[in-house]
N, CA, C, O and CB atoms as a CASP TS submission, in Angstrom:
PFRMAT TS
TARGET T0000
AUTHOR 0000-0000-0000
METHOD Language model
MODEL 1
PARENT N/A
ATOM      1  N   UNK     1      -3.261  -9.527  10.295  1.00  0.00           N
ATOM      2  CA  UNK     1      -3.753  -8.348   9.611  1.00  0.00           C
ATOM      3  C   UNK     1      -2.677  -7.891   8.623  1.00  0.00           C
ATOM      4  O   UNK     1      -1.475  -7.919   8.885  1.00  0.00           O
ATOM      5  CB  UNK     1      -4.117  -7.214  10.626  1.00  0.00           C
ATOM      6  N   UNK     2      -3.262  -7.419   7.331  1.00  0.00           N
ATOM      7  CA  UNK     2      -2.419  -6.932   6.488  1.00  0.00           C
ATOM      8  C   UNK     2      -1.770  -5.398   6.658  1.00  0.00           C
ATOM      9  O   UNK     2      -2.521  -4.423   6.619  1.00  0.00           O
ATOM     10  CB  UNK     2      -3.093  -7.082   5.348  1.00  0.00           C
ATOM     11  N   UNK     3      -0.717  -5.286   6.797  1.00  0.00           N
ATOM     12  CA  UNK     3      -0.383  -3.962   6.780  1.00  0.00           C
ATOM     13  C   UNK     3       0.724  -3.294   6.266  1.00  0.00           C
ATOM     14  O   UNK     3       1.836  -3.621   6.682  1.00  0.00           O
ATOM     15  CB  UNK     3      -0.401  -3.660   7.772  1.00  0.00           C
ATOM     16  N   UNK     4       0.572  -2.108   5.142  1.00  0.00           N
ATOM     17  CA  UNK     4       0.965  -1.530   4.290  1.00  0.00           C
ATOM     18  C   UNK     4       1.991  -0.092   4.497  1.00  0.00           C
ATOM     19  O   UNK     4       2.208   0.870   3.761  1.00  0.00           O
ATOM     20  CB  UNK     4      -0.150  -1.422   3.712  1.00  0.00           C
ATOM     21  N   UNK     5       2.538  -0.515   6.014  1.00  0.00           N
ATOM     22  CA  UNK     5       4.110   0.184   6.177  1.00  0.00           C
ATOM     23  C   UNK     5       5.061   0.022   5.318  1.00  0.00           C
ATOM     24  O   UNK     5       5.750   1.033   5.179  1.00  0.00           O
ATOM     25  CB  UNK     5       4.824  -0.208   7.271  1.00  0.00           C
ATOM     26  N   UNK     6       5.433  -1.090   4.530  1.00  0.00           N
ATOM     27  CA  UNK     6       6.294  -0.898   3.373  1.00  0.00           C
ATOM     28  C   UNK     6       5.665   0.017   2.358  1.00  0.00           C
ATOM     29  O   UNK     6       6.492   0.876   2.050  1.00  0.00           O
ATOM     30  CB  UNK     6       6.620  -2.216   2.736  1.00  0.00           C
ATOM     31  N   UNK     7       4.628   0.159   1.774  1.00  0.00           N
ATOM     32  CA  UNK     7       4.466   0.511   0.916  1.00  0.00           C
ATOM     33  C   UNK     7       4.882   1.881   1.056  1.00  0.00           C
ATOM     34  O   UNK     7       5.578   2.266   0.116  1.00  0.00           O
ATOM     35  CB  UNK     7       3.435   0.165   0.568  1.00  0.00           C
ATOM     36  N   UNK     8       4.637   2.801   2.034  1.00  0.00           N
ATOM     37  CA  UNK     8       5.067   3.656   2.313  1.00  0.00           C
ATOM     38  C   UNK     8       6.373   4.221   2.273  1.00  0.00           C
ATOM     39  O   UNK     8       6.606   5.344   1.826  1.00  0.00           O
ATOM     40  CB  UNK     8       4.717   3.613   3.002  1.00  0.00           C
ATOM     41  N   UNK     9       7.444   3.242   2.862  1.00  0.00           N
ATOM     42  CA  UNK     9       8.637   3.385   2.599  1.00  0.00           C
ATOM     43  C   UNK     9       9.431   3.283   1.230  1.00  0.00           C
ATOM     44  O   UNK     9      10.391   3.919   0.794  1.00  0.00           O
ATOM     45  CB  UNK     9       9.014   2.692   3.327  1.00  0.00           C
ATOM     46  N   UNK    10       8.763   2.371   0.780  1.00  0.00           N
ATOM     47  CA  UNK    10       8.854   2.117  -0.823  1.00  0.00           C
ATOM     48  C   UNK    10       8.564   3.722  -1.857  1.00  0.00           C
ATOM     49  O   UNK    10       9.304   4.215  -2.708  1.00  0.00           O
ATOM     50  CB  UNK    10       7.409   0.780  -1.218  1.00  0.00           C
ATOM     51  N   UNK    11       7.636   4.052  -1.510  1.00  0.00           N
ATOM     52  CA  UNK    11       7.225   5.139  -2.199  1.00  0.00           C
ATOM     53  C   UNK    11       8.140   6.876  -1.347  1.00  0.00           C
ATOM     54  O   UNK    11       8.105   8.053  -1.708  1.00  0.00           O
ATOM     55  CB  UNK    11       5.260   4.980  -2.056  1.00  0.00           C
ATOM     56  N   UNK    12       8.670   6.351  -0.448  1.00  0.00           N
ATOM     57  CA  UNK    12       9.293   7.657  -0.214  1.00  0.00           C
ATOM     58  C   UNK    12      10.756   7.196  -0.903  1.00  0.00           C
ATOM     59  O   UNK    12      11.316   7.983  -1.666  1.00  0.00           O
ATOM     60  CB  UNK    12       9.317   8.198   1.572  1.00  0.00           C
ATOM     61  N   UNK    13      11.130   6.370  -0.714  1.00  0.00           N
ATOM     62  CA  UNK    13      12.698   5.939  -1.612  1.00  0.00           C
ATOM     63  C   UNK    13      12.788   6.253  -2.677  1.00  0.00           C
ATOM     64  O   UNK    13      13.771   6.813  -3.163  1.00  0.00           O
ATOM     65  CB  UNK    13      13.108   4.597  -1.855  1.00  0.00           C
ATOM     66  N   UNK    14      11.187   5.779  -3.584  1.00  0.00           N
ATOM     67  CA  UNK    14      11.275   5.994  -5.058  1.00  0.00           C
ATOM     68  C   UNK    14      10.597   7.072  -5.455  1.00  0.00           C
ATOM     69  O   UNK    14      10.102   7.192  -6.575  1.00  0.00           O
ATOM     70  CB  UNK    14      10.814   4.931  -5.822  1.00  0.00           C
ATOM     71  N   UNK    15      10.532   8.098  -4.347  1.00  0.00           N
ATOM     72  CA  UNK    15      10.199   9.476  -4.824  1.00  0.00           C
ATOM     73  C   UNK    15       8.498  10.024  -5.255  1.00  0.00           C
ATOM     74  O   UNK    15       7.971  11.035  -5.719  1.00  0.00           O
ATOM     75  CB  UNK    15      11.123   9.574  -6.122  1.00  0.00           C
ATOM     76  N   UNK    16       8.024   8.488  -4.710  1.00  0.00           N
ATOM     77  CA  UNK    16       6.746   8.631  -4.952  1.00  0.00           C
ATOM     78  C   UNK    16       5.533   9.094  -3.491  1.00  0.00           C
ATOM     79  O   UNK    16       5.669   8.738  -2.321  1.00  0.00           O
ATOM     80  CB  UNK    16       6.489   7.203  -5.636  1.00  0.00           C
ATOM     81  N   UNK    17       4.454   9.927  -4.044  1.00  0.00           N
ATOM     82  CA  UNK    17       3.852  10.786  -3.429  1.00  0.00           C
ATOM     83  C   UNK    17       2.031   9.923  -3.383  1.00  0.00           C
ATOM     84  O   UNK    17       2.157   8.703  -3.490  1.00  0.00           O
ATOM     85  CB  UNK    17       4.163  12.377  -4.319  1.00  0.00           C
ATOM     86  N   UNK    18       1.186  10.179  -3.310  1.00  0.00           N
ATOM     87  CA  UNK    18      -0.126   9.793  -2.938  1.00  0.00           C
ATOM     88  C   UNK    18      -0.389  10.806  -3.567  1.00  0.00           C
ATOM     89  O   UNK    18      -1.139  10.380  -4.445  1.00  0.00           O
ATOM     90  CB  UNK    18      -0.650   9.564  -1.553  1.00  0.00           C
ATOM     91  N   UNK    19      -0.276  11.917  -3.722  1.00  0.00           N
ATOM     92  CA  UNK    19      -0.513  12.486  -5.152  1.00  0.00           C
ATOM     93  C   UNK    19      -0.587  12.096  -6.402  1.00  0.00           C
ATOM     94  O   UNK    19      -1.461  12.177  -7.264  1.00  0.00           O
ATOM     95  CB  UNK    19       0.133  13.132  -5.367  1.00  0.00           C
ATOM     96  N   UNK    20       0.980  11.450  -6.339  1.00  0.00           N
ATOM     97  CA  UNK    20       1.552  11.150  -7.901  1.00  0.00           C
ATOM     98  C   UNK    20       0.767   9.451  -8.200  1.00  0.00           C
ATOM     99  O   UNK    20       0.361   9.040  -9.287  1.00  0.00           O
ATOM    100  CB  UNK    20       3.796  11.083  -7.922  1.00  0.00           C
ATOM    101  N   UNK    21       0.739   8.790  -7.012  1.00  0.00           N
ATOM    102  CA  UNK    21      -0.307   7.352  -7.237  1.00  0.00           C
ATOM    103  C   UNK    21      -2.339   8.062  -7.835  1.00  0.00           C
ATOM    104  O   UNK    21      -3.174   7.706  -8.666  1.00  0.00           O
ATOM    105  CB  UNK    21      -0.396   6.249  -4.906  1.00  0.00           C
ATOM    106  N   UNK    22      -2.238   9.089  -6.848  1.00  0.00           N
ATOM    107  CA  UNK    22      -3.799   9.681  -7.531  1.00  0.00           C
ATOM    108  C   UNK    22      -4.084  10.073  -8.982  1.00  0.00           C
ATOM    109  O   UNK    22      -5.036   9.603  -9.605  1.00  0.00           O
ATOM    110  CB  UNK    22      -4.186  11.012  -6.877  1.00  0.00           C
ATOM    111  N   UNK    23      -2.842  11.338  -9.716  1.00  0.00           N
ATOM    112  CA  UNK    23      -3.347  11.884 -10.398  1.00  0.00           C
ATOM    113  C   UNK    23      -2.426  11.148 -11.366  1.00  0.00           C
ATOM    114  O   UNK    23      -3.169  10.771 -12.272  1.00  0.00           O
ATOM    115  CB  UNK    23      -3.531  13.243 -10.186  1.00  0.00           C
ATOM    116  N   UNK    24      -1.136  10.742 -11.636  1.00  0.00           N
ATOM    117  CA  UNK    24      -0.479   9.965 -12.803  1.00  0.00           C
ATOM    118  C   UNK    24      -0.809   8.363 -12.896  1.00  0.00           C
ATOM    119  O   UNK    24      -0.699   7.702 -13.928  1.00  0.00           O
ATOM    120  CB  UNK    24       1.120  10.129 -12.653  1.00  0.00           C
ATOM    121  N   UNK    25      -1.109   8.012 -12.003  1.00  0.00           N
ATOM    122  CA  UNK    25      -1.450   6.769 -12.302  1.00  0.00           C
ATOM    123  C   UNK    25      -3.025   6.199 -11.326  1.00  0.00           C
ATOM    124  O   UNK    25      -3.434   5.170 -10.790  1.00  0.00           O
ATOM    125  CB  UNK    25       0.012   5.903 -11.972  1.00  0.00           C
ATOM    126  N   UNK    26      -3.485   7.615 -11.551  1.00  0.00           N
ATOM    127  CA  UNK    26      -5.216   7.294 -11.338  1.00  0.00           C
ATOM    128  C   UNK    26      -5.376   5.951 -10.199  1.00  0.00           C
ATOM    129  O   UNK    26      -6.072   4.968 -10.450  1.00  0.00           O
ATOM    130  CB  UNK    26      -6.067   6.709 -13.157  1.00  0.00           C
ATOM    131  N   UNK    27      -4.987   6.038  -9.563  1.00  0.00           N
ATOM    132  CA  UNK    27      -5.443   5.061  -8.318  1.00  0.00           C
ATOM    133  C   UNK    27      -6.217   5.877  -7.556  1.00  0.00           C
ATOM    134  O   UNK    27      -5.772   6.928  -7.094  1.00  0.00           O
ATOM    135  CB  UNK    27      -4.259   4.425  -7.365  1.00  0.00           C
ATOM    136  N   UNK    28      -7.347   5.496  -7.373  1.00  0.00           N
ATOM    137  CA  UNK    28      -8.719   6.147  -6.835  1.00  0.00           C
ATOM    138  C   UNK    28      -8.432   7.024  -5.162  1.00  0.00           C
ATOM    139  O   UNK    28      -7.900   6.302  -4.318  1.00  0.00           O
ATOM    140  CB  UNK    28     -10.013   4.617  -6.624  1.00  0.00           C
ATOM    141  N   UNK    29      -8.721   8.291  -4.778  1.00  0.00           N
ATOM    142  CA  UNK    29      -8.717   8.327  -3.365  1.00  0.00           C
ATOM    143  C   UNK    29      -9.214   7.710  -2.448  1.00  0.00           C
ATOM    144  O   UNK    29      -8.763   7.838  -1.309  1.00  0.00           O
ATOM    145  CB  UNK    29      -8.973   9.091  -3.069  1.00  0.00           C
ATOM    146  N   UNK    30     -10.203   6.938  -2.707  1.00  0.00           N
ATOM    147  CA  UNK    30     -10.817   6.300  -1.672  1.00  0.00           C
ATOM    148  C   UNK    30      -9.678   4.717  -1.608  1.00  0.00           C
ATOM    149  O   UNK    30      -9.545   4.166  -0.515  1.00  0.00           O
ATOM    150  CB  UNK    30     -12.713   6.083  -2.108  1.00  0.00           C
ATOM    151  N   UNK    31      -8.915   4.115  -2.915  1.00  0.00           N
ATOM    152  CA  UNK    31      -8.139   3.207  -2.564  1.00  0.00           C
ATOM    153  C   UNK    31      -6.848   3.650  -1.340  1.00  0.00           C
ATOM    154  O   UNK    31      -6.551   3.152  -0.254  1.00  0.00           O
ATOM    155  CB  UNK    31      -7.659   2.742  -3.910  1.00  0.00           C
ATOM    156  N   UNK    32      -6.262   4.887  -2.174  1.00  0.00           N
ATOM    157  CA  UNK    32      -5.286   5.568  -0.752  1.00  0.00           C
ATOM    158  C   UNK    32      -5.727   5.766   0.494  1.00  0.00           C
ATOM    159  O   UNK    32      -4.990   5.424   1.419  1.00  0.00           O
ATOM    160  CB  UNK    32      -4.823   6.921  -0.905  1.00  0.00           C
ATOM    161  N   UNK    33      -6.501   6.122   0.662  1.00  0.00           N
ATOM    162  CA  UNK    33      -7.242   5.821   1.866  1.00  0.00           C
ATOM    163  C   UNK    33      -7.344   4.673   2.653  1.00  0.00           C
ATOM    164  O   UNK    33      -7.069   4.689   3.853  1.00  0.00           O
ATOM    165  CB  UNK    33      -8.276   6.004   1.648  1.00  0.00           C
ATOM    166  N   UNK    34      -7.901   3.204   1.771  1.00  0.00           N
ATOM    167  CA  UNK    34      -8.044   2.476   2.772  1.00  0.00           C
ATOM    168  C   UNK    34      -6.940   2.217   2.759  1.00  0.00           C
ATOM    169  O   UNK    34      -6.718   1.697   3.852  1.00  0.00           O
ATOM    170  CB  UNK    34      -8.878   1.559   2.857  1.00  0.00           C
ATOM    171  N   UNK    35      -5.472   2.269   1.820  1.00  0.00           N
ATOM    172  CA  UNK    35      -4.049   2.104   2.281  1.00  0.00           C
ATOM    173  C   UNK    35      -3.799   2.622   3.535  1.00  0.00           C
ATOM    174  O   UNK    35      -3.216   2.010   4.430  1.00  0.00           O
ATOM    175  CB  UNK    35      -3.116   2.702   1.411  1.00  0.00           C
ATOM    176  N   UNK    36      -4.305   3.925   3.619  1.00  0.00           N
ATOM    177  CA  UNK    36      -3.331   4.182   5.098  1.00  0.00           C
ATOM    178  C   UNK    36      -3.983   3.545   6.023  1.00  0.00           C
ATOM    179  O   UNK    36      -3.327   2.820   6.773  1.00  0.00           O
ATOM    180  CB  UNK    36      -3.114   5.759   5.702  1.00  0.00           C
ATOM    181  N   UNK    37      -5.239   3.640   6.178  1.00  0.00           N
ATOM    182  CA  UNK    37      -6.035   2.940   6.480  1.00  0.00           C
ATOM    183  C   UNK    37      -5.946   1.541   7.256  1.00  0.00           C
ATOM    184  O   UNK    37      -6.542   1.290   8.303  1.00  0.00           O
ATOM    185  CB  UNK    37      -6.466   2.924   5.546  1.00  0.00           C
ATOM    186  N   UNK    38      -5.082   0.661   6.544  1.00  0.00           N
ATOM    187  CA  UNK    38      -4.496  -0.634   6.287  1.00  0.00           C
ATOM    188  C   UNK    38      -6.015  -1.366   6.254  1.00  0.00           C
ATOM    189  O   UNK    38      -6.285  -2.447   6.778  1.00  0.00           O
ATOM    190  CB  UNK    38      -3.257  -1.212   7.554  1.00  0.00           C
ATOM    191  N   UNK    39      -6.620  -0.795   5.761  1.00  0.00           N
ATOM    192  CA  UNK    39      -7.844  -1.581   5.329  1.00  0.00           C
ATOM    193  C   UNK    39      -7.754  -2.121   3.999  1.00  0.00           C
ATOM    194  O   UNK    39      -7.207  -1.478   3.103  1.00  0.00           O
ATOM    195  CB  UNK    39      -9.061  -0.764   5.376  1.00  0.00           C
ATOM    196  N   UNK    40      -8.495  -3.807   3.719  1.00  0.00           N
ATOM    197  CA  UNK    40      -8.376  -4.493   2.984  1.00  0.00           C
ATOM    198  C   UNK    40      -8.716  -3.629   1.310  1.00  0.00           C
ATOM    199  O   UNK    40      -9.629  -2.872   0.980  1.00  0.00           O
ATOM    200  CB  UNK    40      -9.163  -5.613   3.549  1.00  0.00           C
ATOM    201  N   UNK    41      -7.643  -4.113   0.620  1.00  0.00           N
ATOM    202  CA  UNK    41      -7.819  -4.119  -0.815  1.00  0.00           C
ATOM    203  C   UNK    41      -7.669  -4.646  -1.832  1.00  0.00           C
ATOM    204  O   UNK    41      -7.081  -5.588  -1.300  1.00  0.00           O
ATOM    205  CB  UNK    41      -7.563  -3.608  -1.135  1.00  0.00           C
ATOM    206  N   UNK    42      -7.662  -4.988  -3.153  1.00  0.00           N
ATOM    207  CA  UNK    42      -7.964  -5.715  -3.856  1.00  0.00           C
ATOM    208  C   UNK    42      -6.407  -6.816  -4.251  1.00  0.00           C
ATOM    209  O   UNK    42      -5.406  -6.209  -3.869  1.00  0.00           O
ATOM    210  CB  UNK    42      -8.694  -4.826  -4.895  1.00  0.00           C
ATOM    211  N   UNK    43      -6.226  -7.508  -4.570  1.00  0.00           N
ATOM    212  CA  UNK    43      -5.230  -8.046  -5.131  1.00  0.00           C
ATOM    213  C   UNK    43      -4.371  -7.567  -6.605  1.00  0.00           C
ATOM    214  O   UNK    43      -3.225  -7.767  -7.007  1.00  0.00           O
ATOM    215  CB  UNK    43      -5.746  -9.186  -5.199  1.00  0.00           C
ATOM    216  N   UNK    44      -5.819  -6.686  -7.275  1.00  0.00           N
ATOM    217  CA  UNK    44      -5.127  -6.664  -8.623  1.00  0.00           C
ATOM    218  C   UNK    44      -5.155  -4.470  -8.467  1.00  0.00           C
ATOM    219  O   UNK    44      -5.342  -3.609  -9.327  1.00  0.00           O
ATOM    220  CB  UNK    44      -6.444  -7.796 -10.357  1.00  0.00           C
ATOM    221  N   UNK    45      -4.858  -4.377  -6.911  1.00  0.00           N
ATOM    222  CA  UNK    45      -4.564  -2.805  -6.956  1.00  0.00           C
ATOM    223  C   UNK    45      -3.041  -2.937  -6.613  1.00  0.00           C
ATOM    224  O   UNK    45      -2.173  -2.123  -6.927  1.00  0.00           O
ATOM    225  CB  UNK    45      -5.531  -1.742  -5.750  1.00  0.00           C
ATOM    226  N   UNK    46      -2.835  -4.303  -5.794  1.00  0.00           N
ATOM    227  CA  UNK    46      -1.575  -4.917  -5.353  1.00  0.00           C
ATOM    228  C   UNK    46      -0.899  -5.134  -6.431  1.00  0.00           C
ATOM    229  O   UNK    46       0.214  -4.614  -6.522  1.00  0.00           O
ATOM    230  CB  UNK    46      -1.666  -6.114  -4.602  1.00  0.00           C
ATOM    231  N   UNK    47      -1.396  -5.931  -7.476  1.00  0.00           N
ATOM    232  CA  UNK    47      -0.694  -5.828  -8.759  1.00  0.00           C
ATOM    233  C   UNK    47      -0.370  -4.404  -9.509  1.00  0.00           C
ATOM    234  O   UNK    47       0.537  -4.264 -10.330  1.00  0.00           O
ATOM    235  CB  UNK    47      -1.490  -6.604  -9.645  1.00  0.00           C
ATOM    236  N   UNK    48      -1.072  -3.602  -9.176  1.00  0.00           N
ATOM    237  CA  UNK    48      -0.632  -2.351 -10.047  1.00  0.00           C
ATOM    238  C   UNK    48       0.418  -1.522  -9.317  1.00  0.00           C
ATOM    239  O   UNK    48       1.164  -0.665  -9.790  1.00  0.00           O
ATOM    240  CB  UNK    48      -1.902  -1.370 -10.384  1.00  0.00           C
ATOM    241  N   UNK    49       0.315  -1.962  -8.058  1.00  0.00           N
ATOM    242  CA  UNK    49       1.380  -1.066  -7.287  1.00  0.00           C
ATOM    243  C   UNK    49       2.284  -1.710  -7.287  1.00  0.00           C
ATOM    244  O   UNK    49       3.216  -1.205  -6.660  1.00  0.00           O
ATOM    245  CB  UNK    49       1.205  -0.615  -5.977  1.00  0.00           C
ATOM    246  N   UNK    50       2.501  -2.738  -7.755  1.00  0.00           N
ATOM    247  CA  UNK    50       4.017  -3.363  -7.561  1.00  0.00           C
ATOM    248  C   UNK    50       4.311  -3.244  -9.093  1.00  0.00           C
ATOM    249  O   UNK    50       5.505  -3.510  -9.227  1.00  0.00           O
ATOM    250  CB  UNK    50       4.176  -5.170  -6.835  1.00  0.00           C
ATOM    251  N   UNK    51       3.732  -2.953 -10.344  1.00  0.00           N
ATOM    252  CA  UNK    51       3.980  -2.480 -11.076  1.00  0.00           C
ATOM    253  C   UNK    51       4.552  -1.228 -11.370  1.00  0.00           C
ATOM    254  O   UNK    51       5.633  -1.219 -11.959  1.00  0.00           O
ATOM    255  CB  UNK    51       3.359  -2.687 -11.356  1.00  0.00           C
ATOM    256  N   UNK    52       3.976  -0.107 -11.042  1.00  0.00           N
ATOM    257  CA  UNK    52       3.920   1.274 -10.467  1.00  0.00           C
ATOM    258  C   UNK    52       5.271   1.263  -9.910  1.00  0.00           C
ATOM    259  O   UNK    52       6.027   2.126 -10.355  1.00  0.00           O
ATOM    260  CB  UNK    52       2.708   1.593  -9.356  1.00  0.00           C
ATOM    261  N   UNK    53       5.568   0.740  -9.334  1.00  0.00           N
ATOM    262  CA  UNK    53       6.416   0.845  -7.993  1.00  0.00           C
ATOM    263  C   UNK    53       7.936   0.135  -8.528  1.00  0.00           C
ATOM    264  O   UNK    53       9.054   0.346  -8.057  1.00  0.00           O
ATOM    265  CB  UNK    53       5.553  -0.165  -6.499  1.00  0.00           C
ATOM    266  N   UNK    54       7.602  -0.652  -9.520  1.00  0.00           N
ATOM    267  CA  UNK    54       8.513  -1.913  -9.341  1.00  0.00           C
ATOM    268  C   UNK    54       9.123  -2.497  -8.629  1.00  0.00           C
ATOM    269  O   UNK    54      10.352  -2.552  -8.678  1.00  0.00           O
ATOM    270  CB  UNK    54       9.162  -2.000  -9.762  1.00  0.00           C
ATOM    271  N   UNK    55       8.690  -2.849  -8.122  1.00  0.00           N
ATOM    272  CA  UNK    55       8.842  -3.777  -6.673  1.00  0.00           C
ATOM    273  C   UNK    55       8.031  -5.210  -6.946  1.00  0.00           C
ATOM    274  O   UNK    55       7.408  -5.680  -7.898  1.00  0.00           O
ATOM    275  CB  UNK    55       8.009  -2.868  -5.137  1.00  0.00           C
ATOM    276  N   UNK    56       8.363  -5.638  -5.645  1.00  0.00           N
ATOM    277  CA  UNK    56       7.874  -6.807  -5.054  1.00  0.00           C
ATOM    278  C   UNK    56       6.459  -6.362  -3.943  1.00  0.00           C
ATOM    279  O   UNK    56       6.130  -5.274  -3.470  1.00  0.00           O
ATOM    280  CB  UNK    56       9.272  -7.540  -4.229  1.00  0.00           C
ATOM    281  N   UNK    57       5.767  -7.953  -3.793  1.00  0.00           N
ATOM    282  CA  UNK    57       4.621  -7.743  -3.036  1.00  0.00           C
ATOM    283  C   UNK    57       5.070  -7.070  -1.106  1.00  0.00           C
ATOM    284  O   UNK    57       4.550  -6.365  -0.242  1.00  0.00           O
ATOM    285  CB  UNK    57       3.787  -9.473  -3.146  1.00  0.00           C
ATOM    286  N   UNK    58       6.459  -7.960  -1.340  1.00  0.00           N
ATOM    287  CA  UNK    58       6.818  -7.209   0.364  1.00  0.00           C
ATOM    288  C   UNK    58       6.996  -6.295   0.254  1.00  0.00           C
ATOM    289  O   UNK    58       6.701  -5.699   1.290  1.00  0.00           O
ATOM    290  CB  UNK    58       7.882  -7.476   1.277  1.00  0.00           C
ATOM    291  N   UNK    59       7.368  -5.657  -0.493  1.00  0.00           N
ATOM    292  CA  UNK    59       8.001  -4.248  -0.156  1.00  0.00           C
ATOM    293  C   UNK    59       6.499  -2.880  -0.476  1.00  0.00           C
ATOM    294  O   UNK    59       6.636  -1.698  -0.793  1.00  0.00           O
ATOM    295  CB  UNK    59       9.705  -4.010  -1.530  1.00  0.00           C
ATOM    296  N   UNK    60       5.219  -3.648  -0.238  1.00  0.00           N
ATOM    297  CA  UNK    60       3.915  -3.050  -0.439  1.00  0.00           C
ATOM    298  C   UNK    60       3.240  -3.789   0.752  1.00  0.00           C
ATOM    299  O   UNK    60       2.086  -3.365   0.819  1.00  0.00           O
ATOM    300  CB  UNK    60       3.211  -3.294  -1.993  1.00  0.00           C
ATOM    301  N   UNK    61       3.327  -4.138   1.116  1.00  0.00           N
ATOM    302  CA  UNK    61       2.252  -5.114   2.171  1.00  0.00           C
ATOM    303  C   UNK    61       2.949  -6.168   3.265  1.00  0.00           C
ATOM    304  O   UNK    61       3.840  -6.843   2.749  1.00  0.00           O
ATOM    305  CB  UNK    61       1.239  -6.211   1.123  1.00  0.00           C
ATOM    306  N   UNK    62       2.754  -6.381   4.403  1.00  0.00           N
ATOM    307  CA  UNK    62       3.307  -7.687   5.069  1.00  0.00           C
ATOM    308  C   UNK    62       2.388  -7.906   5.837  1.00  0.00           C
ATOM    309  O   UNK    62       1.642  -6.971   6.127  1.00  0.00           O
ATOM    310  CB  UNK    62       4.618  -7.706   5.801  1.00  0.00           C
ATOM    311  N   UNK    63       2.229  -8.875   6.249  1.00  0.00           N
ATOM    312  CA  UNK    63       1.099  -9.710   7.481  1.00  0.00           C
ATOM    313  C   UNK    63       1.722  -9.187   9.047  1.00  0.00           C
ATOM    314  O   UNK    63       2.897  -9.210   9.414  1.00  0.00           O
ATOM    315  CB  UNK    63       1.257 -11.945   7.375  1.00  0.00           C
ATOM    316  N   UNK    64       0.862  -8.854   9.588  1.00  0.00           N
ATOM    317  CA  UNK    64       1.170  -8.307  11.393  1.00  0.00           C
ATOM    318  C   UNK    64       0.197  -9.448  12.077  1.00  0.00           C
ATOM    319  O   UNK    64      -0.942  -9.620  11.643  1.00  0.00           O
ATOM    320  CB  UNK    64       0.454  -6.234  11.943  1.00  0.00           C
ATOM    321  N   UNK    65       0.596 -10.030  12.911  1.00  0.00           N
ATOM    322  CA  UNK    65      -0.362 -10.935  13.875  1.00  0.00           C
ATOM    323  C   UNK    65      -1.189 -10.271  14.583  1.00  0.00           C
ATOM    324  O   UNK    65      -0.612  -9.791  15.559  1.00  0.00           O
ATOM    325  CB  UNK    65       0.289 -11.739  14.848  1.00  0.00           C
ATOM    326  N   UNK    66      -2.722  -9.919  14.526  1.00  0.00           N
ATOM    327  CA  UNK    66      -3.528  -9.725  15.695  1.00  0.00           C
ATOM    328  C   UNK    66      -3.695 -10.047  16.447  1.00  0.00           C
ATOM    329  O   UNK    66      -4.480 -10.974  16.247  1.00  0.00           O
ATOM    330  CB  UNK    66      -4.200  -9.681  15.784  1.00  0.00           C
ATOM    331  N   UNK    67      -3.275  -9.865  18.569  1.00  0.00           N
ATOM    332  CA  UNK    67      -3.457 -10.275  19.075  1.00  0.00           C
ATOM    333  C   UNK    67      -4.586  -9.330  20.108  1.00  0.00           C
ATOM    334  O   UNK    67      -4.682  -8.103  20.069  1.00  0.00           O
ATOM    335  CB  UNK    67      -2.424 -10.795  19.174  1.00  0.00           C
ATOM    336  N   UNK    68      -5.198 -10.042  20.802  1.00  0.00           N
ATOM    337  CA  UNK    68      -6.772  -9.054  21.404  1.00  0.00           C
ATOM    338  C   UNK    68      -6.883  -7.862  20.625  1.00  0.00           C
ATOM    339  O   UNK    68      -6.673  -6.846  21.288  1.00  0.00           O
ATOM    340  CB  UNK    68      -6.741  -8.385  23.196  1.00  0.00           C
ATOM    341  N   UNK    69      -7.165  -7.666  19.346  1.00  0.00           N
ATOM    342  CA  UNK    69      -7.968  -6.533  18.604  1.00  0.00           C
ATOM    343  C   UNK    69      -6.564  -5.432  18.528  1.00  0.00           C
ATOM    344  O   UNK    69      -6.652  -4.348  17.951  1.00  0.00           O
ATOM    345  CB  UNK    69      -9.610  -5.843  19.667  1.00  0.00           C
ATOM    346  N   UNK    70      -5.186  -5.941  19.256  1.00  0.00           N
ATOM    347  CA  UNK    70      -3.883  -4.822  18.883  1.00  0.00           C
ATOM    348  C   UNK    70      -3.226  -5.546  17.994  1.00  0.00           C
ATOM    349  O   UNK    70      -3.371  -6.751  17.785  1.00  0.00           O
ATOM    350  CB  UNK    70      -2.762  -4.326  20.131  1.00  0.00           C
ATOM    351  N   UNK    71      -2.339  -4.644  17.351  1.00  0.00           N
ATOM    352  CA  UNK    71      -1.411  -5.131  15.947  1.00  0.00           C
ATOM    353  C   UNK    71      -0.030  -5.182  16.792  1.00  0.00           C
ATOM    354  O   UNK    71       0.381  -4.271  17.511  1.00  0.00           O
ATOM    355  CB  UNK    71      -1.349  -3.793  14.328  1.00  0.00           C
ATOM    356  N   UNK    72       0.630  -6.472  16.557  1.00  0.00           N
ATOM    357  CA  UNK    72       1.956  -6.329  17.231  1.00  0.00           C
ATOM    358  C   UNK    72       2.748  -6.006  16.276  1.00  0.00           C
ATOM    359  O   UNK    72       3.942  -5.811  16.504  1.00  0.00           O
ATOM    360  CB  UNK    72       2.488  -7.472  17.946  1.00  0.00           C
TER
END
């Protein structure tokens, strides 16, 4: 499962808010959402946040192994 604990950390380092992804750089609420969410999203929202962000794809996303329906 994909999950988007870096991104989080990323955006508190670089001073960035879920606000400031909503209203300055228009990333939809319903996309922040399924971020926290860690529900699936697009590849090219991945591209804008690592733009946004300047960063890299790890430091927005990493793979967690599902094992029986829990995230280790």
């Amino acid at each position: 499962m994909i999950v988007y604990a870096p991104l989080w950390r990323t955006m508190e380092a670089r001073g960035f808010t879920t606000y400031t992804l909503r209203v300055k750089h228009e990333i939809s609420n319903s996309t922040v959402q399924r971020l926290k969410k860690n529900m699936p999203v697009s590849t090219n929202t991945l591209d804008m946040l690592c733009k946004i962000l300047d960063c890299k794809l790890p430091d927005i996303a990493e793979y967690v192994e599902e094992i029986s329906g829990s995230v280790e």
